[in-house]
C-alpha positions in Angstrom: 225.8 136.3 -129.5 224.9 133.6 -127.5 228.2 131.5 -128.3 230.2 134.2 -126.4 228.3 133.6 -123.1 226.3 136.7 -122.9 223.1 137.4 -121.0 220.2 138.2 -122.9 219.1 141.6 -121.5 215.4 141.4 -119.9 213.0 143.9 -120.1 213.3 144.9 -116.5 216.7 145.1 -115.7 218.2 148.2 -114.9 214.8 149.3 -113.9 215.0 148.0 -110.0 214.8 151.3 -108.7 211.5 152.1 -111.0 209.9 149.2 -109.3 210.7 149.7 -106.0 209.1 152.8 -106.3 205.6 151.7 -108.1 205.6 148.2 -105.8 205.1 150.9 -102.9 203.0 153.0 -104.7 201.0 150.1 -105.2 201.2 148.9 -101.0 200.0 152.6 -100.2 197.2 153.2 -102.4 198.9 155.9 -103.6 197.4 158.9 -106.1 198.3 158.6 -109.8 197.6 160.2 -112.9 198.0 159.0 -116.8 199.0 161.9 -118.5 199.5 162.2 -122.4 201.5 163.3 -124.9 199.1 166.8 -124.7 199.1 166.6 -121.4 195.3 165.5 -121.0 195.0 163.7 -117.2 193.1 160.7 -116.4 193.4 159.6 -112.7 194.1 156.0 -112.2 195.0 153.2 -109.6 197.6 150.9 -109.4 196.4 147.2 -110.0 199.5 145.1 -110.1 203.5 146.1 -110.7 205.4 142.8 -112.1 209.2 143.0 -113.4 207.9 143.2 -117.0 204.5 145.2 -116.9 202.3 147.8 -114.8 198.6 147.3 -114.8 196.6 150.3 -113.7 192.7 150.5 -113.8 192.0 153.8 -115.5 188.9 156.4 -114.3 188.1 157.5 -117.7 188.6 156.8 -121.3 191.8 156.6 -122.4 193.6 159.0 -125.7 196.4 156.7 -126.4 196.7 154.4 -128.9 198.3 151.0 -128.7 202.4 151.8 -128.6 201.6 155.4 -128.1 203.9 157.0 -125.0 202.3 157.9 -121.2 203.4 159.2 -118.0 202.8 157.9 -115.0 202.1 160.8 -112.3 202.1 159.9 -108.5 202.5 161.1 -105.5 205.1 159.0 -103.0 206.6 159.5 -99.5 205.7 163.9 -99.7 207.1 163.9 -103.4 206.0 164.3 -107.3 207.5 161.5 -109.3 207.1 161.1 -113.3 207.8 158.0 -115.3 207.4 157.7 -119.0 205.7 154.5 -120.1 204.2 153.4 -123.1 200.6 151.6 -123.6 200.8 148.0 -124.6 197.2 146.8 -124.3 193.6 148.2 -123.4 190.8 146.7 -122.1 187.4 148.3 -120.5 188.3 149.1 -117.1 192.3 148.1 -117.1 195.4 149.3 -119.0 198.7 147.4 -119.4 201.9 149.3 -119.8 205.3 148.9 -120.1 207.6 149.0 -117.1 209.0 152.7 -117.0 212.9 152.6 -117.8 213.4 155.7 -115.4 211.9 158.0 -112.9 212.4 161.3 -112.4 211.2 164.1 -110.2 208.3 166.1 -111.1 208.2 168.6 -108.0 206.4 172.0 -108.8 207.6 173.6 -105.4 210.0 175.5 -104.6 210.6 175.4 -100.7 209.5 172.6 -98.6 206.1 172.5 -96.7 205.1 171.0 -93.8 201.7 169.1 -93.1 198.7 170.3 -90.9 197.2 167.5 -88.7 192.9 168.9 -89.0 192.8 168.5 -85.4 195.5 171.0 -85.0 192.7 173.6 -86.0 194.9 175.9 -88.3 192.0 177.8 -90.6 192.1 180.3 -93.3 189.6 183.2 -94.1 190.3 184.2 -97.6 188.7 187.3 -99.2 188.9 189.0 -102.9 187.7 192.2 -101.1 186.2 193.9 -98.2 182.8 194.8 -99.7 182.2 192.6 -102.6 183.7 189.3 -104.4 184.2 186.3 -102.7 185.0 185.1 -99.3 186.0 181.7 -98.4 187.2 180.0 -94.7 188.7 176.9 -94.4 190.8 174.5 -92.9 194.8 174.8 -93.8 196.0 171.3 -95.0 199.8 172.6 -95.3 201.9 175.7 -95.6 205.3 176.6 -96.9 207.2 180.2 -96.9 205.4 180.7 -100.4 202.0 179.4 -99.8 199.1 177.5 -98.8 197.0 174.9 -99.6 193.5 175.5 -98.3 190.5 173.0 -98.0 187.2 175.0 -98.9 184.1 174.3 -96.1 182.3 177.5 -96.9 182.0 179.9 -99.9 179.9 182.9 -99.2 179.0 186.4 -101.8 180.6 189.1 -99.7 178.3 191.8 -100.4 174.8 189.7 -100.2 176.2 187.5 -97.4 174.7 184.3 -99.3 176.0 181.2 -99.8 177.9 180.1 -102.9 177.9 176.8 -104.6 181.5 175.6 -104.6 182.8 174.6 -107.4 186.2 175.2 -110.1 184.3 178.5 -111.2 184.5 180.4 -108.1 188.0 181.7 -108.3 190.6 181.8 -111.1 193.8 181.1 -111.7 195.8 184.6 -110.7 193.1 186.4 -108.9 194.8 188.8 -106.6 193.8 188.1 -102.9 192.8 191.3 -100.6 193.2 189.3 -97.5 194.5 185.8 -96.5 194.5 185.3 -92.4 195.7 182.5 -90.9 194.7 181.8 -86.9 196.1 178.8 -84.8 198.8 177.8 -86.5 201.1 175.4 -84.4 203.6 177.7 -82.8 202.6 180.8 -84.7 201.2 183.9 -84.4 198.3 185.2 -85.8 199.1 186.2 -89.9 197.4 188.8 -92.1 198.9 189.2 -95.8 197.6 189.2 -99.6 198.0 186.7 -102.6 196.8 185.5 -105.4 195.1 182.0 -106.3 197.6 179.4 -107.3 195.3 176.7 -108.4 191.7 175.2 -107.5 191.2 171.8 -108.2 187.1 170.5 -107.5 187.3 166.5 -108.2 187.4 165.7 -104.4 186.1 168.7 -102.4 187.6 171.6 -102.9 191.5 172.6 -102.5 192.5 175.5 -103.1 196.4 176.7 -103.8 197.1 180.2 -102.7 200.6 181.9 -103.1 202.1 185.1 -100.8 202.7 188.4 -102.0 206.2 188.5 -102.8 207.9 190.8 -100.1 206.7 189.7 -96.8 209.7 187.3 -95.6 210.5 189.4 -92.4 206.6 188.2 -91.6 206.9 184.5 -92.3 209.6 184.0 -89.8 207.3 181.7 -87.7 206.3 179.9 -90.6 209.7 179.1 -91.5 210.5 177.3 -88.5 207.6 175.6 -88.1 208.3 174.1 -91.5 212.0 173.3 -91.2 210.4 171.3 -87.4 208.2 169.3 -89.4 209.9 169.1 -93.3 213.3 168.6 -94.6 215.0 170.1 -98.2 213.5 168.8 -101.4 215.9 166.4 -103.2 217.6 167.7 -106.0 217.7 163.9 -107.8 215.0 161.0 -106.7 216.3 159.0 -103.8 217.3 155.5 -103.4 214.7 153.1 -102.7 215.3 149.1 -102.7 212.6 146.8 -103.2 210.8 144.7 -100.7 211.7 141.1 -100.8 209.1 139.2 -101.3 208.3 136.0 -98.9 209.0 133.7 -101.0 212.4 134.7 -101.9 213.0 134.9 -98.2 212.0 131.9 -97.6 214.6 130.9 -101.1 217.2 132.4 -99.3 216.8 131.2 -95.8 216.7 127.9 -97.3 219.8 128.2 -99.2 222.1 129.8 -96.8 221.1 127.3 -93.8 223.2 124.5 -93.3 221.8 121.2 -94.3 222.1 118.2 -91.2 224.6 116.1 -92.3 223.7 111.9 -91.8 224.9 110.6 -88.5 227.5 107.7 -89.4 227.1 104.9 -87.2 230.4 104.1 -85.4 232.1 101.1 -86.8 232.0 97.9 -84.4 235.3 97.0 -83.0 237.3 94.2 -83.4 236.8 90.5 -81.4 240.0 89.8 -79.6 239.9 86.5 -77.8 241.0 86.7 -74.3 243.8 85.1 -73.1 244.1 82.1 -70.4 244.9 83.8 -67.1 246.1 81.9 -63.9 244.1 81.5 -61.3 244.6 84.5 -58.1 243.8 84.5 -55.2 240.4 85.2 -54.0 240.8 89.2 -53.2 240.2 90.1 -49.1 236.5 90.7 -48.1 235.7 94.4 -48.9 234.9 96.7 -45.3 230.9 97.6 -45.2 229.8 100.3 -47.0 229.3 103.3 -44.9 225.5 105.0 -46.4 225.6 108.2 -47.5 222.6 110.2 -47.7 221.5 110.6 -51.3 221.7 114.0 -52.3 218.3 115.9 -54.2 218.8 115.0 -57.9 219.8 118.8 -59.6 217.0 120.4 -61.6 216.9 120.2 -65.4 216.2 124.0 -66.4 213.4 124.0 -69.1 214.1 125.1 -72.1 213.4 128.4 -73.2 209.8 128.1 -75.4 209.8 127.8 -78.9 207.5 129.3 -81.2 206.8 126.8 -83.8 204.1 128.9 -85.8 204.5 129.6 -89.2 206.8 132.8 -89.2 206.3 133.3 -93.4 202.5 134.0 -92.4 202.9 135.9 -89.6 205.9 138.1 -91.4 203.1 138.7 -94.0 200.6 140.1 -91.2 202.7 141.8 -90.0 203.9 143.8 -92.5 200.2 145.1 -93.3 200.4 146.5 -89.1 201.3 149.5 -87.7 202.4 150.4 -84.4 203.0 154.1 -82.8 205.1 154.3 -79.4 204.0 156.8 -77.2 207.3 157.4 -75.1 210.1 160.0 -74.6 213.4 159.7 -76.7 215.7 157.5 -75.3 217.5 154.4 -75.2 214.9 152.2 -73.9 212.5 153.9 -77.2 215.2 152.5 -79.9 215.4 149.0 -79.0 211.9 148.7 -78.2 211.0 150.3 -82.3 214.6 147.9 -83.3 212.7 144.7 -81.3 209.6 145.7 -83.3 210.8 146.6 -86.9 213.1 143.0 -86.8 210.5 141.1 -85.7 208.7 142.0 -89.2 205.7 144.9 -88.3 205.4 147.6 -91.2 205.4 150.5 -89.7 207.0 151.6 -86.3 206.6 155.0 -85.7 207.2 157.3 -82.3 205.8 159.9 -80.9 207.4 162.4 -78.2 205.1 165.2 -78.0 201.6 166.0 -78.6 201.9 167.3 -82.0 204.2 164.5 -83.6 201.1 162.3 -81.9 198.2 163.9 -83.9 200.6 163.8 -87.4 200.6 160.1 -87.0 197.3 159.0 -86.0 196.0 161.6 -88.3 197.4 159.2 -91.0 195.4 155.3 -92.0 197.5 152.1 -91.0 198.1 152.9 -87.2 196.7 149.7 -85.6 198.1 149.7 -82.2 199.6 152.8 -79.5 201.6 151.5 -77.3 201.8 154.3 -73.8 205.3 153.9 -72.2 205.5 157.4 -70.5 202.7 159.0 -72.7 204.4 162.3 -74.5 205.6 165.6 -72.9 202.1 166.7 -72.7 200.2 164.2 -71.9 201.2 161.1 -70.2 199.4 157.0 -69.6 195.8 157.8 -68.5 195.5 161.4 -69.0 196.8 160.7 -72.9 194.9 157.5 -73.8 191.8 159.3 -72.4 192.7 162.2 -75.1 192.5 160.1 -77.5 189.5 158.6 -76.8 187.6 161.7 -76.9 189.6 163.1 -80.3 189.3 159.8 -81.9 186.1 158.3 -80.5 185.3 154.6 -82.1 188.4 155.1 -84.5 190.7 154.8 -81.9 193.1 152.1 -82.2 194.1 149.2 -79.7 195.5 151.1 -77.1 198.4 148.9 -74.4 199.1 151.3 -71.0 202.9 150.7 -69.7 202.4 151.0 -65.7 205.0 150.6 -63.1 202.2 149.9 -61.0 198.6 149.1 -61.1 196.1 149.6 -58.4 192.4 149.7 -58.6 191.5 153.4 -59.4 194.1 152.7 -63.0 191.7 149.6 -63.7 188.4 151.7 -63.6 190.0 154.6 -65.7 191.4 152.4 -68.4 188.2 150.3 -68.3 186.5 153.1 -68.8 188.8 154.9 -72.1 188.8 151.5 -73.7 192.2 150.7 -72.9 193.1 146.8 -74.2 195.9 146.5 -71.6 197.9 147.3 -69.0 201.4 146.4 -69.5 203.5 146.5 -65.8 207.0 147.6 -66.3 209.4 146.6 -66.1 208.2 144.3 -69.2 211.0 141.7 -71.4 210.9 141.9 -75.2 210.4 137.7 -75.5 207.8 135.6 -77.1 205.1 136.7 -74.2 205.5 140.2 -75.3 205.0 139.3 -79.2 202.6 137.4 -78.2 200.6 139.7 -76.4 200.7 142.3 -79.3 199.8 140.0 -81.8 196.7 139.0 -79.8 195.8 142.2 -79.9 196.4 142.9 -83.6 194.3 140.1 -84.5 196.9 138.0 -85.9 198.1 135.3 -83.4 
């Protein structure tokens, strides 16, 4: 069909959306799972995502034969996501598939749930019953209004008071639960109910998923907010994603759409025209003395702003792989300083206005700089970065204090919490600034 002009359809197209998703799948390390056609699991990671093929390196051997159909299982952004795929070629240690032609949502819950920062210090105590079975304590990882999920420190035998060996044959799936309390969860009370076990999975640790008795709503009130404060409603559909552009295109299209410098004619000389005899004037009258005046100061040339003549394709790169975390209170001054941030390329912005949304982020890998401006409601410059020295110890990141002023007693104290900086406000968002920050990042 060639002689009517049309396109020859390529394997990829139509499938941006499946790509955006696995590219960042890829970025983020994420979790992912080969299931087959009986439903047999064989965790896996992500080795490349190209527009006509996935290459994943599997932990275990594979059941599929060449052409034979796979999903792809991961976990992305808080949801499940399932794509079919079929195996094109195996190799020891690495699998090739097709590129999925869709994606679909694979989410098992019902209501959302909200995740537990482990320095929060939300715990469980979990018991089959009072005299005998098991009993289990442990630290909550997250919690909806239908459950928890649970991460097992210590099994014990109720009635011998000994300690079990943890493993997937302590519990099974639909034991009943006597007793499931819950103590220092974030704004909630503490919460005594019964259950039964979900699920237990043993390949990492040990999580266990634990589902309320039906009935106790009017109880879970607490829980409910704290979830809707933290989590929003599950999607109904998966939700649009775009793919990153890579540098190179960038650099395609900033190359395409920038005007070329156009050659600089030389002007044409003009014509010789021979003068014409004059007659001979007068001689003009002597000219009156020149009065001096003083010379004025010659007007200073203002310097031109500086230019930063690095490569920016390499430092966009590094940058992307950096993330930043803005301790400071909601406002208009926060906004432009994450907009400044996020246009000038860096990965992840994120900001923090209270103690709690502070301990969710640096709870999570790829925070590589906090930047103080105000500290949070809580806590505030000093007083905070000296929290998170003690609660983060040698994994602390670069930390950059935003004083309006500085006197000696502020040098000791941030000498003495590690702080890499102190920043007097008010401070301009030029090349100084990025400068500074990408000193301290490691990628000036």
């Amino acid at each position: 069909m060639a002689m009517f002009g049309m396109k020859k359809t390529k394997p990829s197209e139509g499938s941006e959306l499946v790509l955006a998703y696995l590219e960042d799948a890829q970025r983020v390390r994420a979790t992912l799972l080969l299931v087959d056609h009986r439903g047999r699991e064989v965790p896996a990671t992500f080795v490349s995502v190209m527009d006509d093929k996935v290459i994943v390196a599997p932990q275990g051997a594979l059941t599929v034969d060449k052409g034979g159909e796979i999903n792809l299982l991961f976990i992305q952004e808080g949801l499940r996501f399932k794509a079919p795929t079929r195996l094109l070629e195996a190799k020891p240690g690495s699998a090739t598939l097709e590129v999925p032609s869709s994606i679909a949502l694979a989410e098992r819950r019902k209501k959302p749930r909200a995740r537990l920062n482990p320095r929060e210090g939300a715990t469980v105590t979990v018991l089959t019953g009072l005299f005998d079975g098991v009993g289990m304590n442990g630290t909550i990882e997250n919690i909806s209004e239908t459950g928890i999920c649970v991460r097992v420190d210590r099994a014990m035998d109720v009635k011998t008071q000994r300690k079990m060996h943890m493993g997937a044959n302590m519990l099974q799936v639909g034991q009943p639960l006597m007793l499931i309390k819950m103590v220092k969860l974030p704004k909630c009370p503490t919460l005594e109910l019964g259950g039964t076990v979900a699920w237990l999975d043993a390949s990492q640790g040990v999580l266990l998923g634990i589902a309320f008795e039906p009935g106790k709503e009017g109880m879970l009130g607490s829980v409910r907010s704290l979830v809707a404060s933290r989590a929003g409603a599950i999607p109904t559909s998966v939700p649009p994603k775009a793919r990153r552009q890579s540098e190179a295109n960038r650099e395609e299209e900033q190359e395409k759409y920038t005007p070329k410098p156009t050659a600089k004619k030389e002007p044409e000389p003009a014509p010789k025209v021979e003068p014409e005899p004059v007659a001979e004037a007068a001689p003009p009258p002597p000219e009156p003395p020149a009065v001096a005046v003083p010379a004025s100061a010659p007007e200073p040339i203002p310097e031109p702003p500086p230019v930063d003549d690095r490569s920016q394709a390499l430092l966009r790169v590094k940058k992307r792989a950096r993330g930043l975390l803005l301790a400071m209170p909601a406002g208009s001054e926060r906004d432009a300083l994450a907009t400044f941030l996020s246009s000038d390329g860096y990965g992840r912005v994120l900001c923090a206005a209270t103690l709690t949304e502070l301990l969710e982020h640096v709870g999570r890998p790829g925070i590589h700089l906090i930047l103080v401006d105000g500290g949070v409601a809580e806590l505030q410059s000093l007083a905070l970065a000296s929290f998170l020295r003690s609660s983060l110890d040698d994994a602390m990141p670069k930390v950059v204090l935003a004083e309006d002023s500085v006197d000696a007693e502020l040098v000791l104290g941030a000498q003495e919490v590690g702080v890499a900086q102190i920043l007097v406000k008010p401070y301009d968002l030029d090349l100084e600034f990025r400068r500074m920050l990408e000193g301290h990042l490691g990628i000036g």
